[in-house]
Backbone as CSV, one residue per row, in Angstrom:
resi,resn,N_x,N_y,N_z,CA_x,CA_y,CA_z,C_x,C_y,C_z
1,UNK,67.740,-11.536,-77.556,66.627,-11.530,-78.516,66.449,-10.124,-79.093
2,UNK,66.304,-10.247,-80.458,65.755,-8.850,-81.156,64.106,-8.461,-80.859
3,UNK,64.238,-7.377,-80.636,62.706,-6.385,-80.249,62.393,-5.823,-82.173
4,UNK,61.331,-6.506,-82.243,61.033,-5.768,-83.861,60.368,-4.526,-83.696
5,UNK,60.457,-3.354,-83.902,59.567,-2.109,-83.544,59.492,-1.410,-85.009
6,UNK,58.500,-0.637,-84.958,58.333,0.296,-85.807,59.116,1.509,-85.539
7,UNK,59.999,2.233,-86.319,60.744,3.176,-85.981,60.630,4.627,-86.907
8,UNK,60.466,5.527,-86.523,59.862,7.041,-87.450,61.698,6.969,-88.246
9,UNK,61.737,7.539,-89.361,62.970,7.918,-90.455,63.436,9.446,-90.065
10,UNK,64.342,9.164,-90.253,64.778,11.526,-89.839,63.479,11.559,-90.814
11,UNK,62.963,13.106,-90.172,61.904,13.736,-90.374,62.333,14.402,-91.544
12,UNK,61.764,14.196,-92.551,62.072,15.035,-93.871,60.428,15.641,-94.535
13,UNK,60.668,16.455,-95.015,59.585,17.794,-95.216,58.881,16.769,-96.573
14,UNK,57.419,16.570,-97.297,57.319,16.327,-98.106,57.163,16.942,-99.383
15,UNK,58.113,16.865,-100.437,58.526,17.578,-101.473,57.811,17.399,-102.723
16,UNK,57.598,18.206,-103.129,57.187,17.684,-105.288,58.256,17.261,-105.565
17,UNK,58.425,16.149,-106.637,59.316,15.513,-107.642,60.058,16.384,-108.173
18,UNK,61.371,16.221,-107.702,62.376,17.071,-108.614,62.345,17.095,-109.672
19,UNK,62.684,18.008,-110.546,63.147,17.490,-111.760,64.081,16.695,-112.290
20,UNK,65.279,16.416,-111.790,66.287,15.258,-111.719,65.775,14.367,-110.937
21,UNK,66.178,13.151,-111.430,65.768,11.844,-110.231,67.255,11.859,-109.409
22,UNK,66.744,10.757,-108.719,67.679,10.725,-107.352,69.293,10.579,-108.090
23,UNK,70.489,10.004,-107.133,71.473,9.815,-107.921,71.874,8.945,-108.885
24,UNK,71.039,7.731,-108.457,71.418,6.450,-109.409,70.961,6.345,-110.102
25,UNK,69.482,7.022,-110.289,68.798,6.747,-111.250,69.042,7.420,-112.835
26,UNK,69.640,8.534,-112.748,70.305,9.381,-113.908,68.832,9.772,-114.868
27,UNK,67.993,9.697,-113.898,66.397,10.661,-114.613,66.092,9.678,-115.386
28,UNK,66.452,8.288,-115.426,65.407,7.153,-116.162,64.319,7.153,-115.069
29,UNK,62.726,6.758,-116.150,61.863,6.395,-115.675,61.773,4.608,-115.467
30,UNK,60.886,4.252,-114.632,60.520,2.565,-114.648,59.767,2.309,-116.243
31,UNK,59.945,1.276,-116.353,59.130,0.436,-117.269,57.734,0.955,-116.882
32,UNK,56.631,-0.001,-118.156,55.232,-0.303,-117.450,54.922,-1.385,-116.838
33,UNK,53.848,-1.470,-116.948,53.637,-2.619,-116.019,54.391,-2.962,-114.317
34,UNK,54.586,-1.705,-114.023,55.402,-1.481,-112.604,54.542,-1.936,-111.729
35,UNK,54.498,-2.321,-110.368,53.704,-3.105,-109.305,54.026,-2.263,-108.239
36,UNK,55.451,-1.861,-107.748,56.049,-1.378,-106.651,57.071,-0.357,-106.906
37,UNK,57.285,1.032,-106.637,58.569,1.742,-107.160,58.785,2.528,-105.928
38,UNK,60.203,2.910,-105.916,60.281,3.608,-104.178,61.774,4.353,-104.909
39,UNK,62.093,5.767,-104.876,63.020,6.317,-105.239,62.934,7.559,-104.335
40,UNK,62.767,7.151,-103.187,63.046,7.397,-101.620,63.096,9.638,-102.078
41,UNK,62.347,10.215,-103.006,62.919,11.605,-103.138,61.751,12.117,-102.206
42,UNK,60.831,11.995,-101.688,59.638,12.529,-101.153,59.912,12.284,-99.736
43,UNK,60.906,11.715,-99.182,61.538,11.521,-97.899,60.528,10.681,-97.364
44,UNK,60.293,10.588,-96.204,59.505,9.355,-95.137,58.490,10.536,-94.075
45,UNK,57.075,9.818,-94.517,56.518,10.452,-93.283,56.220,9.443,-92.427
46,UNK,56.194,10.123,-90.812,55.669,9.239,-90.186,56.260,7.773,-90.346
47,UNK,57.070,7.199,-90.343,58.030,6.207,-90.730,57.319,5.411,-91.949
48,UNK,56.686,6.417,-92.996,56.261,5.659,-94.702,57.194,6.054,-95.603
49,UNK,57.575,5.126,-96.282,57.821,5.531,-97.231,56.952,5.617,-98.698
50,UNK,56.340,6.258,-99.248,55.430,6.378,-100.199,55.920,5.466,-101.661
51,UNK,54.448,4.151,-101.649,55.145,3.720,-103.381,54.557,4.568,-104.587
52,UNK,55.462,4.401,-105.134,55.034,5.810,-106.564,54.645,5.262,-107.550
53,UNK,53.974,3.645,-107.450,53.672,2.771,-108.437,51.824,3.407,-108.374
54,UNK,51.335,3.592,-107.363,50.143,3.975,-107.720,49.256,2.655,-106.850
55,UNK,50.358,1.488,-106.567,48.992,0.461,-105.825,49.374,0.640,-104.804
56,UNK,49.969,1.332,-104.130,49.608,1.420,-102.127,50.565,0.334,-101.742
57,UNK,51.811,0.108,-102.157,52.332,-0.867,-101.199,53.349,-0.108,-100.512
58,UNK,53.345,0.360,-99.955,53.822,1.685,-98.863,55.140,1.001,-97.879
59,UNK,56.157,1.784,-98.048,56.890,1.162,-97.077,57.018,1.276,-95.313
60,UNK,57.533,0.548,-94.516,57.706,0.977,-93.250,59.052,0.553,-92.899
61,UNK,59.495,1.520,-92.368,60.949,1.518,-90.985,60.507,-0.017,-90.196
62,UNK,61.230,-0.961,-90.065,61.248,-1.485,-88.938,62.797,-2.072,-88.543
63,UNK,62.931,-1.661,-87.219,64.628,-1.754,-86.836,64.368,-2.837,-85.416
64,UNK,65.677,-2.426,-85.248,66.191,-3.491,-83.890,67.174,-2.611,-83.755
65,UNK,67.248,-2.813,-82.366,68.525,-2.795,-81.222,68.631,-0.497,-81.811
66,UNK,67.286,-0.403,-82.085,67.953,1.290,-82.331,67.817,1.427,-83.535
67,UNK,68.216,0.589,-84.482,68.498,0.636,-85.892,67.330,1.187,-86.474
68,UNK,68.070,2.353,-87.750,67.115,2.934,-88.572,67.211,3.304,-89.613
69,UNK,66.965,3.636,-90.730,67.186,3.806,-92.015,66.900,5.050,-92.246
70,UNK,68.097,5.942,-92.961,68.047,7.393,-93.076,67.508,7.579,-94.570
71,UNK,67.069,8.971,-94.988,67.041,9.545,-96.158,68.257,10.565,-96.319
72,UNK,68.971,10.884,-97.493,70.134,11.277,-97.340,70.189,11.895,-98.657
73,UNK,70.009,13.043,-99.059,70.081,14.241,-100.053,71.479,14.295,-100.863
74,UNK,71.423,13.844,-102.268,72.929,13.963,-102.841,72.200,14.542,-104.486
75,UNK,73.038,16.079,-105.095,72.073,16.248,-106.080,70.853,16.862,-105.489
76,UNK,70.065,16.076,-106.762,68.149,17.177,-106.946,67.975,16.134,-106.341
77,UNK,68.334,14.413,-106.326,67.901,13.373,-105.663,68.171,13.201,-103.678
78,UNK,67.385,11.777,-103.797,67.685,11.536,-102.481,67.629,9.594,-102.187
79,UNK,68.502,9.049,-101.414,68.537,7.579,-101.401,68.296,7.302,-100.061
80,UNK,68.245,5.748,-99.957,68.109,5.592,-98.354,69.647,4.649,-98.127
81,UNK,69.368,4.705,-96.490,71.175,4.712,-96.238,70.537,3.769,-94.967
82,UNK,71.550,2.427,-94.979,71.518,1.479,-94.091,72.020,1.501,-92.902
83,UNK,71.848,0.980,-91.838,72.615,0.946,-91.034,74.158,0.371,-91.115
84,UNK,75.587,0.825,-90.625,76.516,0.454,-90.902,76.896,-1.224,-90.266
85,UNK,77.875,-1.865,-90.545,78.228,-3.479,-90.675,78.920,-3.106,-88.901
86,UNK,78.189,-4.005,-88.043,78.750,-4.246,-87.055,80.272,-5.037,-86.976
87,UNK,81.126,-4.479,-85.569,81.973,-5.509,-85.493,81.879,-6.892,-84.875
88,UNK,82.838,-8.059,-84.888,82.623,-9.235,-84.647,82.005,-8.833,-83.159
89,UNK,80.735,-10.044,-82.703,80.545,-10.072,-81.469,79.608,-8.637,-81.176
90,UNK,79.663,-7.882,-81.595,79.095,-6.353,-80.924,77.382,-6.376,-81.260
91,UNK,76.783,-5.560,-80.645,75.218,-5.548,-80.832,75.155,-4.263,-81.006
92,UNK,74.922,-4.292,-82.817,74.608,-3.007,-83.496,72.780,-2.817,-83.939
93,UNK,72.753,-1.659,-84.290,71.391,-1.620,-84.768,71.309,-2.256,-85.969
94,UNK,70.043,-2.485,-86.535,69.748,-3.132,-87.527,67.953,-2.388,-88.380
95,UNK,68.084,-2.454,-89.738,66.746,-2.047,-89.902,66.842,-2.641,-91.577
96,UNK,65.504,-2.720,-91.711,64.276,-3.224,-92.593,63.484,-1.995,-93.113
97,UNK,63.528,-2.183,-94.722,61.979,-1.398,-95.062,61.066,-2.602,-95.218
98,UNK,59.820,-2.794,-95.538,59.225,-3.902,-95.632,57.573,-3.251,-96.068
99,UNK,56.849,-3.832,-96.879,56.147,-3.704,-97.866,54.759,-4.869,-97.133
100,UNK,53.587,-4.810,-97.229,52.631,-6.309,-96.816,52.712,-7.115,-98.062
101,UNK,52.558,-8.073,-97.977,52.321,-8.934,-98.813,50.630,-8.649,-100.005
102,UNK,51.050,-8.517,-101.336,50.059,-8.083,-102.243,49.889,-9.335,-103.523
103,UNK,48.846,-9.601,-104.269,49.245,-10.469,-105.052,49.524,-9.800,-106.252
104,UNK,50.270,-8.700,-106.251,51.410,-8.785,-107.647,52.472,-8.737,-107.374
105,UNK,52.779,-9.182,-106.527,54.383,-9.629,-105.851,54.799,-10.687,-105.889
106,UNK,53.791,-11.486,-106.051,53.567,-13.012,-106.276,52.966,-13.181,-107.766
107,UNK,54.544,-13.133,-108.617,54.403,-13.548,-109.717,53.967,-14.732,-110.468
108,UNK,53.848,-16.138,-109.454,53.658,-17.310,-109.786,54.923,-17.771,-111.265
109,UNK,54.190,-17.884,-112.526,55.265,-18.288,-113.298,55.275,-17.686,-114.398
110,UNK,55.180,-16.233,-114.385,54.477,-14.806,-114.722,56.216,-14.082,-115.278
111,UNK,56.310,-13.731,-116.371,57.357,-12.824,-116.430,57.511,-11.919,-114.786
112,UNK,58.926,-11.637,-114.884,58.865,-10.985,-113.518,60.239,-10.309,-113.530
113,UNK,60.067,-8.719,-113.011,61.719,-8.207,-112.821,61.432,-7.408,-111.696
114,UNK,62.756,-7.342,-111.023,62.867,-6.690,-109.946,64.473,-5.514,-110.160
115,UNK,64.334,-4.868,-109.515,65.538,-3.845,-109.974,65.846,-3.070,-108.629
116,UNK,67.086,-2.575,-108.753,67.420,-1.337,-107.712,68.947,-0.958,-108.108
117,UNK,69.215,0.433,-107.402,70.181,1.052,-107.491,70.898,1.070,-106.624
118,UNK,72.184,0.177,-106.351,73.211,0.568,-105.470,74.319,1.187,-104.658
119,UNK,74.763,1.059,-103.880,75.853,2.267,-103.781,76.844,1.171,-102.420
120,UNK,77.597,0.775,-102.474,78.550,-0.070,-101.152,79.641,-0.030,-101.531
121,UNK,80.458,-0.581,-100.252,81.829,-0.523,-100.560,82.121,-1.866,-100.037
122,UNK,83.847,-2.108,-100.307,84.269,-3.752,-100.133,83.952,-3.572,-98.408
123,UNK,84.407,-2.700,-97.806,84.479,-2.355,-96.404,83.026,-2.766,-95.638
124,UNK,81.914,-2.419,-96.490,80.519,-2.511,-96.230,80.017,-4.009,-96.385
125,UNK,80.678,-4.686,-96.874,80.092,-6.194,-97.173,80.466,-7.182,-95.767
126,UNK,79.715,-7.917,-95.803,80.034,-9.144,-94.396,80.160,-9.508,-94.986
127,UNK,79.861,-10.483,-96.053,79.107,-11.782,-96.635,78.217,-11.207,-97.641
128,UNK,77.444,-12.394,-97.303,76.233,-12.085,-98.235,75.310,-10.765,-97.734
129,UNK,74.326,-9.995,-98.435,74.298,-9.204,-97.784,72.421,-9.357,-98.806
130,UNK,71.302,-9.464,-98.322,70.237,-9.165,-99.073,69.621,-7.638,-99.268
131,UNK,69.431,-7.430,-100.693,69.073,-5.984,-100.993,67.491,-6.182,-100.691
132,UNK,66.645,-7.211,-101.200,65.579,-7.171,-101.939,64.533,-8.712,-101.595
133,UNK,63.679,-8.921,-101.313,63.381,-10.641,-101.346,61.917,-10.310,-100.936
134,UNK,61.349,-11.379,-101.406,59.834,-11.790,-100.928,59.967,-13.163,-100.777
135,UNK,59.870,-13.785,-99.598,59.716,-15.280,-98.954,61.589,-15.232,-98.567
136,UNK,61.482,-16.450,-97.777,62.505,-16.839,-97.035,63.397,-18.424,-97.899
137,UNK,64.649,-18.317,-98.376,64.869,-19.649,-98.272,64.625,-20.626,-97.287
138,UNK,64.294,-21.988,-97.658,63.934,-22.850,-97.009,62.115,-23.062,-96.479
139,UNK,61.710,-21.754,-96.798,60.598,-22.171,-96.246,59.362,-21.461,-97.123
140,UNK,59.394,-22.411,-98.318,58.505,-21.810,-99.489,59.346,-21.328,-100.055
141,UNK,58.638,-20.622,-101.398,59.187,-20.202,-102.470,59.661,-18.337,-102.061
142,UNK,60.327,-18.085,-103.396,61.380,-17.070,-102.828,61.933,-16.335,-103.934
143,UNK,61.899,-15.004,-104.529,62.442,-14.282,-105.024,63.343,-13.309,-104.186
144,UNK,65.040,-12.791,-105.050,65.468,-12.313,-104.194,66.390,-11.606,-105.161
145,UNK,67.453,-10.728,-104.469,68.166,-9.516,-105.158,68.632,-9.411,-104.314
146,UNK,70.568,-10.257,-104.008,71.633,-10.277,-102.904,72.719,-9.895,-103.783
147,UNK,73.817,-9.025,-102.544,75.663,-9.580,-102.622,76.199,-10.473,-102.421
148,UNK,77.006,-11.301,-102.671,77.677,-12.369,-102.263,79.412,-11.868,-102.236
149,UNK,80.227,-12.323,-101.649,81.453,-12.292,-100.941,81.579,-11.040,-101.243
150,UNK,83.135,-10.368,-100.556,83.399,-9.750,-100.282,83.714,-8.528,-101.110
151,UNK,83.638,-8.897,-102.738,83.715,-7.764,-103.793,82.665,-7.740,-103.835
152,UNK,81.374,-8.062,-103.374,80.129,-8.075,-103.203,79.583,-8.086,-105.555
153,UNK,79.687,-9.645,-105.751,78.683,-10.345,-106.844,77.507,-9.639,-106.950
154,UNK,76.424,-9.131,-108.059,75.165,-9.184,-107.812,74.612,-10.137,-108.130
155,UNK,73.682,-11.039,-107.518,73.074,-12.637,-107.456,71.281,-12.144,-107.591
156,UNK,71.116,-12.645,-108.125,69.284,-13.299,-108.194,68.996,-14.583,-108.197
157,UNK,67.884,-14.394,-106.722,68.047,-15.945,-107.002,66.228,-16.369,-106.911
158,UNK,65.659,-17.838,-107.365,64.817,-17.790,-107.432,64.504,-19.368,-106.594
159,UNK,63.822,-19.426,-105.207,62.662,-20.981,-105.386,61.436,-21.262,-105.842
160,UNK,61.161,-22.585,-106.363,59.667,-22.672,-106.719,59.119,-22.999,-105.485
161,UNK,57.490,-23.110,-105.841,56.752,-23.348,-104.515,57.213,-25.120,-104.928
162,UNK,57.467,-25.519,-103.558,57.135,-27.502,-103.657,58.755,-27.796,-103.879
163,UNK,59.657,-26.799,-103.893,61.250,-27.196,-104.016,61.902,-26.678,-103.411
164,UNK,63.216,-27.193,-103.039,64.398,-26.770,-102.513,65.543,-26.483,-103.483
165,UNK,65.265,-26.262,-104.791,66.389,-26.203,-106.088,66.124,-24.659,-106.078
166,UNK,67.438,-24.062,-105.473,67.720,-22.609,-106.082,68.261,-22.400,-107.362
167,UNK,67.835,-21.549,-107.973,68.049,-21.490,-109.427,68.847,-19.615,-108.885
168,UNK,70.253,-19.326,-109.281,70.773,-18.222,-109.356,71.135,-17.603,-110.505
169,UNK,71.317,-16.228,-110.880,71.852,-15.790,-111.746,73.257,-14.351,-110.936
170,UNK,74.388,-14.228,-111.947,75.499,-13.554,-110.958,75.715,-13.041,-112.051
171,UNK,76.030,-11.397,-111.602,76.602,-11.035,-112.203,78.227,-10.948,-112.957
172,UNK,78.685,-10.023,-113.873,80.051,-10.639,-114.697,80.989,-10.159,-113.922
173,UNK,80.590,-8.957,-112.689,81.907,-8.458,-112.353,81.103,-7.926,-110.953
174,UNK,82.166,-7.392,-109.567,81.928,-7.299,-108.791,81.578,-5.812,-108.537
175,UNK,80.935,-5.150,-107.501,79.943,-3.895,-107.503,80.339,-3.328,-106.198
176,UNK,81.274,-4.016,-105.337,81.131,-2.888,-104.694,82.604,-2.155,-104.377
177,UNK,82.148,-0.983,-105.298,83.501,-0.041,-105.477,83.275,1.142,-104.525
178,UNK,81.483,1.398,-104.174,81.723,3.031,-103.747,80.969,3.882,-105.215
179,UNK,80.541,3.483,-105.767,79.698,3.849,-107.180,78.623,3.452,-107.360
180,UNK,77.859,4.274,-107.868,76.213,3.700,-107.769,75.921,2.733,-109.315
181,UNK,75.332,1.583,-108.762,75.350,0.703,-110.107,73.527,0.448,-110.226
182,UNK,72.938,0.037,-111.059,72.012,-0.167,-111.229,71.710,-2.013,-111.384
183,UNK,70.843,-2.843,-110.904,70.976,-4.249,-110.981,69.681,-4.189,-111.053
184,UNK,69.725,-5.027,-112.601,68.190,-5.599,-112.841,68.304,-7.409,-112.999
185,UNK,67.174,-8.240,-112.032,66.973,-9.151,-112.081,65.821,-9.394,-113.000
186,UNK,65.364,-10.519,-114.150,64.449,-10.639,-114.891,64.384,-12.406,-114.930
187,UNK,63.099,-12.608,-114.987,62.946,-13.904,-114.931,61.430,-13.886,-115.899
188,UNK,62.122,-14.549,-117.229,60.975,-14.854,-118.548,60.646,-16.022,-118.105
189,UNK,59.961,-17.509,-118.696,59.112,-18.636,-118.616,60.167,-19.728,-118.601
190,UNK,61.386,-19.321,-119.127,62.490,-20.581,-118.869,63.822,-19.923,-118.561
191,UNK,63.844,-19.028,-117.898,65.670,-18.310,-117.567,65.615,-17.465,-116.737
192,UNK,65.924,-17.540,-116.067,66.740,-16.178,-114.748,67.982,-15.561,-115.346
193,UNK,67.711,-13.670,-115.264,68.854,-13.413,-115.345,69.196,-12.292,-114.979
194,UNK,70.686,-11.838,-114.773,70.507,-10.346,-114.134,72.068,-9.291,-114.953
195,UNK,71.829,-8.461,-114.955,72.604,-7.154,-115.732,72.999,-6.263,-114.456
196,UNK,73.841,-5.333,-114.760,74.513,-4.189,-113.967,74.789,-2.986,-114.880
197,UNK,74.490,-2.031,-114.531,74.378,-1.246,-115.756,74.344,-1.386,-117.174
198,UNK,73.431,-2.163,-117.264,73.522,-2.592,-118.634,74.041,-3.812,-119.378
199,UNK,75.410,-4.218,-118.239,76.061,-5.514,-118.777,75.543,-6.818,-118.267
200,UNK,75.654,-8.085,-119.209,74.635,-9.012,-118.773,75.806,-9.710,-118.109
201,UNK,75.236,-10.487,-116.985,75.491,-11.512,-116.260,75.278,-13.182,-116.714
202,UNK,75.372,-13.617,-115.961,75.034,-14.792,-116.186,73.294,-15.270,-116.492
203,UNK,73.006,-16.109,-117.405,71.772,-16.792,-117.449,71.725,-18.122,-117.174
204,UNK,70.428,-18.530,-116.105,69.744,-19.673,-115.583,68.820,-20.297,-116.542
205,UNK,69.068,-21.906,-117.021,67.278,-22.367,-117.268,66.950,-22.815,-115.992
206,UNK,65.709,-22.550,-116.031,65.194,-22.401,-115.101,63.398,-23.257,-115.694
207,UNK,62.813,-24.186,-114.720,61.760,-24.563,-115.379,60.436,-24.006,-115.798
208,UNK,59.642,-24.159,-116.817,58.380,-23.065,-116.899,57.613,-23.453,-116.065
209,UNK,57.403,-24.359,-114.762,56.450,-24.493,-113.788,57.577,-23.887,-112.685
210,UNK,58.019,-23.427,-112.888,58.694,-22.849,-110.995,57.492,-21.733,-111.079
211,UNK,57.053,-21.700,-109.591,56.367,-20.444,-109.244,56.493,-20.118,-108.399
212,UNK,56.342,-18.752,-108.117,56.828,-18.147,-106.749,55.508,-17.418,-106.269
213,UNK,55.228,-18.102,-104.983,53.970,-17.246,-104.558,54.464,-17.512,-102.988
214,UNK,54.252,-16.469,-102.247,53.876,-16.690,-100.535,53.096,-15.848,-100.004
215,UNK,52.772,-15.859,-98.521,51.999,-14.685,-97.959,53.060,-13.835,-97.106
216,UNK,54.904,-13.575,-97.338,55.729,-12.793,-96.646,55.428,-11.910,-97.523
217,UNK,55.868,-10.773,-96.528,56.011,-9.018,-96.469,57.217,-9.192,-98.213
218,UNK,57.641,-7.698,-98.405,58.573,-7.643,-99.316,59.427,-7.039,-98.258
219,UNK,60.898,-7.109,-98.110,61.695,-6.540,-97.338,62.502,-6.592,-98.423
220,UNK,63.417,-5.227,-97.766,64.550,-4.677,-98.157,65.401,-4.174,-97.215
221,UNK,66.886,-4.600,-97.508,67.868,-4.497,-96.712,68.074,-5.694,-95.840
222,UNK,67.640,-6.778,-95.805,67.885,-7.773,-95.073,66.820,-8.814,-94.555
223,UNK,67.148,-9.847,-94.560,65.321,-11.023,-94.555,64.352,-10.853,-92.993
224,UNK,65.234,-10.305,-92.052,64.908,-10.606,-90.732,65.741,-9.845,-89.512
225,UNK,66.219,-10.448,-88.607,66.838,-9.796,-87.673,67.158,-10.845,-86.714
226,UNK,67.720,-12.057,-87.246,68.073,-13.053,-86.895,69.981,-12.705,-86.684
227,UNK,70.639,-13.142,-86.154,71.776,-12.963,-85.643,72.964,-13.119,-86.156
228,UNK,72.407,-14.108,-87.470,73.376,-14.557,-88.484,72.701,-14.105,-90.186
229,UNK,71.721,-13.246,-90.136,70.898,-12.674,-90.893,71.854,-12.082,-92.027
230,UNK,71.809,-11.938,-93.154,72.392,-11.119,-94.411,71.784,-9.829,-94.273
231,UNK,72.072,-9.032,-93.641,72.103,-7.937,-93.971,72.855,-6.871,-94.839
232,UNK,71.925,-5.863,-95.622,72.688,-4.812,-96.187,73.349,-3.731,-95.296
233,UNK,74.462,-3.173,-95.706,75.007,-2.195,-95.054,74.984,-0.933,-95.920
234,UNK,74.883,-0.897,-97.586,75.328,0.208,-97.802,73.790,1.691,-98.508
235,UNK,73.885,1.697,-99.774,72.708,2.804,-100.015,72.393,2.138,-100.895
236,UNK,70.560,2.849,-101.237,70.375,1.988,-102.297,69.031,3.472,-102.501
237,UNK,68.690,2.983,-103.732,67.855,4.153,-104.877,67.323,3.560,-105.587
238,UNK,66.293,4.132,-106.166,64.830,3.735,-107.191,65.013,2.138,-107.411
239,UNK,64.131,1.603,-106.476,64.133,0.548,-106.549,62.170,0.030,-107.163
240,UNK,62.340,-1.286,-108.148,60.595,-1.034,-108.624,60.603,-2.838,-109.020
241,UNK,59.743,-2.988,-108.741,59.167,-4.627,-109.393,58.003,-4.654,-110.513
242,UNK,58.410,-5.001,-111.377,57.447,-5.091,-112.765,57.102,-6.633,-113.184
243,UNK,55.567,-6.750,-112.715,54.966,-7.843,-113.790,54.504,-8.224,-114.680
244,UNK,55.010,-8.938,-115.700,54.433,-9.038,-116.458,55.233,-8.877,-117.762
């Protein structure tokens, strides 16, 4: 059985805003209408990570088996860095940032985008691997921001409340080279869809009553700490959810 604990981040000093943003971000700002933004440069106190959206949805460390999530200085920036992909059979650490549950996270059937900056390699992928999600498949509704196989796809995927019909969107080409890519998921009143630096992916219709509401946390890097769990392995940067 996994022990869920709260775990402190290497101790990093708290800094003023560089003047460059971190690496992936290449000194773009978020949109408006931002809800949640985390571009990990102010390092972690006390195992927080500070949201820079202005509403307090604050992150926390939570690991297993040891597992912890570093801050890691590249540039004027700084990203956070996952725990690495266990081998078959072995009991590695594991960790979670994770956010409480707020109601602008719960877009209902509300324009809605979610975004982040990547960094993995083919080596780093199991499987599927979740960057990003609020709710669980199967049990309620569910926004999310995953890899899929082993060139690691970028996927968005969406449930309504009252269904089991996943509605996905994939990107045109595969991401994990070892290069930091940027993946924005967007979901207007009838389509899911998601881009990679810029290039579009695939588009979903999708119905204007799907809504997505629950009372789960927001996690990042993986849904849980279940044994067969999607976890992320590699880095990730300025990550922000915008409603509206």
């Amino acid at each position: 059985m996994f022990k869920l604990s709260t775990l402190v981040l290497l101790t990093v000093p708290a800094m003023a805003a560089p003047a460059a943003a971190a690496p992936a971000s290449s000194g773009e700002t978020a949109p408006s209408n931002v809800v949640a933004r985390y571009n990990f440069d102010g390092g972690a106190t006390d195992g927080k990570i500070s949201d820079l959206s202005g509403k307090g949805s604050h992150l926390t460390v939570r690991g297993a088996n040891n597992g912890t999530v570093t801050i890691n200085t590249e540039g004027a920036g700084r990203y956070a860095a996952f725990p690495a992909a266990c081998a078959a059979g072995a009991t590695c650490g594991r960790a979670i940032l994770e956010a409480p549950d707020t109601p602008d996270m719960n877009p209902g059937t509300r324009n809605f985008r979610w975004a982040a900056s990547v960094r993995v390699t083919a080596a780093q992928m199991k499987g599927k691997a979740n960057i990003m999600q609020k709710g669980l498949a199967g049990s309620g509704s569910v926004w999310k921001l995953q890899l899929t196989g082993k060139t690691g796809r970028a996927q968005c995927a969406m449930t309504g409340k009252g269904s089991t019909e996943a509605f996905t969107a994939t990107s045109a080409r595969p991401i994990a080279d070892g290069a930091w890519h940027k993946i924005v998921c967007e979901r207007t009143p009838t389509s899911l869809s998601v881009s990679v630096d810029g290039i579009a992916g695939s588009k979903t219709t999708i119905p204007s009553t799907l809504s997505v509401e629950n009372n789960m946390p927001l996690r990042i890097g993986g849904p849980n700490f279940g044994e067969s769990s999607d976890m992320y392995h590699g880095q990730l940067d300025d990550v922000y959810i915008q409603l509206g």
